[in-house]
C-alpha positions, -999 to 999 in steps of 0.1 A, spaced: 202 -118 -27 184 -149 -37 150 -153 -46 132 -165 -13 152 -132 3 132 -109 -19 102 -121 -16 104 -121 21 113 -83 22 85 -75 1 60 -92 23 77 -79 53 74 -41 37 37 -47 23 27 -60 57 42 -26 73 29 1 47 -6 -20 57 -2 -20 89 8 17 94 -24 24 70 -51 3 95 -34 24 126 -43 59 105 -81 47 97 -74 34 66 -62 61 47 -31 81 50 -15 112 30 7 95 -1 40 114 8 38 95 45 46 64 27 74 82 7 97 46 26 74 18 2 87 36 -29 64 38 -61 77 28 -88 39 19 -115 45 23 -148 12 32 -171 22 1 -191 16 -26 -164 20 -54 -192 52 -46 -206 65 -34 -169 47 -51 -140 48 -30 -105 81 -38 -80 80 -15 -52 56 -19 -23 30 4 -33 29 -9 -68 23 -42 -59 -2 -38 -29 -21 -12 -60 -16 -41 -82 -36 -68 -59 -62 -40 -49 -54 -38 -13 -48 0 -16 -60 27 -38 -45 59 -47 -65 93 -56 -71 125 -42 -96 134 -13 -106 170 2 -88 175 34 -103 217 44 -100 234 13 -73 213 -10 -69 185 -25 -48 158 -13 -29 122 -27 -42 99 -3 -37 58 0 -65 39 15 -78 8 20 -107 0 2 -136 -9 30 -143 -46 22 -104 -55 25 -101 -28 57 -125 -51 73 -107 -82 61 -69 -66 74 -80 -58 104 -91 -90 118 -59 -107 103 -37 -75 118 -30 -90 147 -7 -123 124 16 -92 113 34 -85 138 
């Protein structure tokens, strides 16, 4: 697979995980996007993020913690407010 084939994958999978975030509100449970892989190392420098997820972690257009959903604690991806706003007006272009 050459270069250019790569890249265009990755965009194509960054602008679904994205997309399928914006139609949950902007946050979803981390084992729904068990598909985009997640692949982050601790050591960024010496081994820069791949997969979907670490990339799209890596350019802050998702954050991963934990939020209270009832009485536990759950991994949740969201999309940090200021670039929610900024998606969704370009979310139409994705598709």
């Amino acid at each position: 697979e050459d270069q250019t084939g790569g890249l265009d994958k990755k965009v194509e999978k960054s602008k679904e995980a994205l997309t399928f975030i914006l139609k949950n509100g902007g946050s979803v449970k981390y084992s729904l996007l068990k598909d985009y892989d997640d692949e982050i190392s601790w050591w960024w420098n010496d081994q820069p993020p791949k997969s979907t997820i670490g990339l799209l972690r890596l350019h802050g257009l998702i954050v991963v913690g934990k939020m209270p959903q009832g009485d536990k604690l759950f991994k949740t991806a969201l999309i940090p407010k200021d670039v929610k706003e900024e998606l969704e007006t370009m979310a139409g272009s994705f598709q």
